[in-house]
Each structure stands twice: as structure tokens, then as C-alpha cells.
C-alpha positions, 0 to 999 in steps of 0.5 A: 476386565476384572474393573468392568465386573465389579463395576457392573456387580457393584450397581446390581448389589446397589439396585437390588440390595436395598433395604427391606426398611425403605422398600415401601413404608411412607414415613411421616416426614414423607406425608408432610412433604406431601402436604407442604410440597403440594401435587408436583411432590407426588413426581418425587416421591414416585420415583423414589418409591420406585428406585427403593422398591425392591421387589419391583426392582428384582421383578423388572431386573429378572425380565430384562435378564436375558433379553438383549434386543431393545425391541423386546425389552421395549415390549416386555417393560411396556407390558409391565408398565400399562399393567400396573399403571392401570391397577394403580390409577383405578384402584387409588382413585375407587379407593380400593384398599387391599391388604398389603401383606397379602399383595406384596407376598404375592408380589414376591411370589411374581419374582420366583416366577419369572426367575423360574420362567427364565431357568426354563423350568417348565419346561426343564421341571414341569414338563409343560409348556410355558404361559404366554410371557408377554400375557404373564408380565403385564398380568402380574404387572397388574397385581405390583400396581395394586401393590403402589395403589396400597401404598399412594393412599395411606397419603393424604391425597387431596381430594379436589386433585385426586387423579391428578394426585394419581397420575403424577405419582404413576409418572414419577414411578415410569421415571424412577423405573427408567433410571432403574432399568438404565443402570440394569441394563448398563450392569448386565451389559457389562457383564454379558462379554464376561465368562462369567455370566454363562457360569452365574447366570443360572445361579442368579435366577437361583438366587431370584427365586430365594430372594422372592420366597423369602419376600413372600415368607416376611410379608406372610409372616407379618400378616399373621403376626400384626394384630392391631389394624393401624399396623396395616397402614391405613388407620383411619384416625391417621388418615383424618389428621393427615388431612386435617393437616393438609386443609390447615396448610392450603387455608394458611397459604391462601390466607397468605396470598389474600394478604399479599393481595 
């Protein structure tokens, strides 16, 4: 039994105790293996954005919390998944481009939201009656889409496969979030037949809460502190060497294939 516990503390601690480092930056070898790797790279790189976005992560991991019917996490992680599918697929490919320390405190923000939601605390501390859940999750499941959508083009997206682009690295997020919300659920499994889940569970969405106000706090912090407009990521003197890259890598190749030929 006690195996069982740290078994299933050890996949929540690996889930959710990801570096802020890696959570959501494109580094330059990332953009490279886009440019070399072609559209099927997009797949990749969406579920390890996924799997290492840790806001994303303590979102789903606080909707999934309670629920124990695979009907309702069916629904509840579907609501998710249409919302910020749709802002990532519509923003990236209008080139919408929000700043992304705003959007991703408002992202740490949804957090303490549904810890919030699962403490009972409109009820418990606001004397009011709760949102719709199903209405709220796939609401802020728009905003964490934006979030992505910020993210996908300070890549050099090829602009004859554009939606194409958009839609494989949408897919290989479902997928990275699928892997995510297996181990989740394997975890919370494990730990529901334990005593200690009654004891803790109030604590964890405590814990939630902090984790999303200081979420929110690092990316308000960074709004008001980063001056220079390349610090934001999307630079477009960057941008125009990415692709200038990429051009140079599909004329190569194709060079490549006519003398083959």
C-alpha cells in the first residue's frame, strides 16, 4: 500500500513538477527541426509542448480531480479540447498574436479557478451559486488555446501548408494530452483507495491555487519587467531568418531530388 502511494506521488510530482524553463519556450534547435523535419515535426513538437506545459497540465489534472465516471471525464476533457482547439487553429492561422505574458497569466489565473471550483468555494466562501462547469472549462479552454496559438507562430510556419501546419501540431497536442491525462488518472487512481486522499485532497487544490497565483505573478512580473520587443517572441528580424532558412532548405532539397532524377 504504502508502494502504491509513492508510486502514484511520484507520477503526479513528475506531471506537475516541471520546469518553468521548458514549459513553453521554442528554443532554436526546436525551429531548426521544424525547418528540417518538414509538416510531420509539428506532430512531435505538439505533444511535447503538451506534456511539458505545466500550466495546461495542472488545468486538466484540477478537472480530472474529482471526477471518477469515465462519462464525465469524457465530457469535461472533450469541452477542454474543442475550446482550445478552436482558438489555436483560428488565431494561428489569422495570425492573431496576443501577448503572451498576459495570456498565460490569465491562464494561471483558470487554475485557481477550478482548484477553487473544486473546494466548493462559491458556495463555502462566496455564498453563490457556481458557473455552469461544463461552460466554464470549455470558456477558459479557449483562452489556454490562445496560449498555444502564441506559442506555434514564433515558428516559421510554411505558408503554402499553413492549416496543415496548424492542424498537426493541434493533433500532436490531443496526443501529448492524452498521455498526460492516462498517467493522471492511473495516479489519482491509485491514490482514491488510499486514507489519505480524503485528508490531502482539500490541501492539493490549496496547493493549486498557490501554484496558479504564482503562475499568474512570474508572467505579470515579466510583462512589466521585459522592455525590449524581441523579449516577447516574436521578433520579426527573427522570424524573417527563420523562414529565410526554411526556403533555403526546401530549395536545397529539391535541388536535391531534380538531380537525382
Amino acid at each position: 500500500m504504502l508502494l502504491r502511494n509513492k508510486i502514484s506521488l511520484f507520477i503526479i510530482l513528475s506531471l506537475l513538477g516541471t520546469s518553468l524553463a521548458f514549459g513553453h519556450g521554442m528554443s532554436e534547435a526546436e525551429k531548426q527541426a521544424i525547418i528540417d523535419g518538414g509538416n510531420m515535426s509539428y506532430l512531435w513538437l505538439g505533444a511535447t509542448h503538451m506534456l511539458t506545459g505545466y500550466d495546461h497540465l495542472l488545468f486538466v489534472f484540477g478537472i480530472i480531480f474529482f471526477l471518477t465516471t469515465f462519462r464525465d471525464i469524457v465530457k469535461y476533457i472533450t469541452a477542454f479540447t474543442l475550446g482550445h482547439s478552436v482558438t489555436l487553429i483560428l488565431a494561428t492561422f489569422n495570425g492573431i498574436q496576443i501577448n503572451y505574458f498576459l495570456i498565460d497569466a490569465i491562464i494561471g489565473l483558470s487554475v485557481c479557478y477550478i482548484a477553487f471550483t473544486n473546494l466548493d468555494g462559491f458556495k463555502k466562501y462566496l455564498n453563490v451559486k457556481a458557473p455552469n462547469m461544463l461552460a466554464m472549462i470549455t470558456g477558459l479552454g479557449l483562452i489556454h488555446g490562445l496560449g498555444l496559438s502564441t506559442r506555434l507562430q514564433q515558428l516559421p510556419l510554411n505558408d503554402d501548408q499553413l492549416l496543415l501546419n496548424i492542424i498537426t501540431f493541434n493533433v500532436g497536442i490531443e496526443l501529448g494530452q492524452l498521455i498526460a491525462l492516462a498517467l493522471m488518472l492511473l495516479a489519482l487512481t491509485g491514490w482514491r483507495k488510499t486514507a489519505s486522499f480524503v485528508m490531502f485532497s482539500k490541501l492539493s487544490n490549496f496547493v493549486l491555487i498557490f501554484a496558479g497565483v504564482f503562475l499568474f505573478s512570474m508572467q505579470i512580473h515579466g510583462y512589466w519587467h521585459v522592455t525590449a520587443p524581441d523579449d516577447f517572441g516574436f521578433s520579426s528580424d527573427s522570424h524573417y531568418h527563420d523562414h529565410l532558412r526554411m526556403n533555403e532548405e526546401q530549395a536545397r532539397q529539391q535541388s536535391n531530388h531534380q538531380s537525382i532524377d
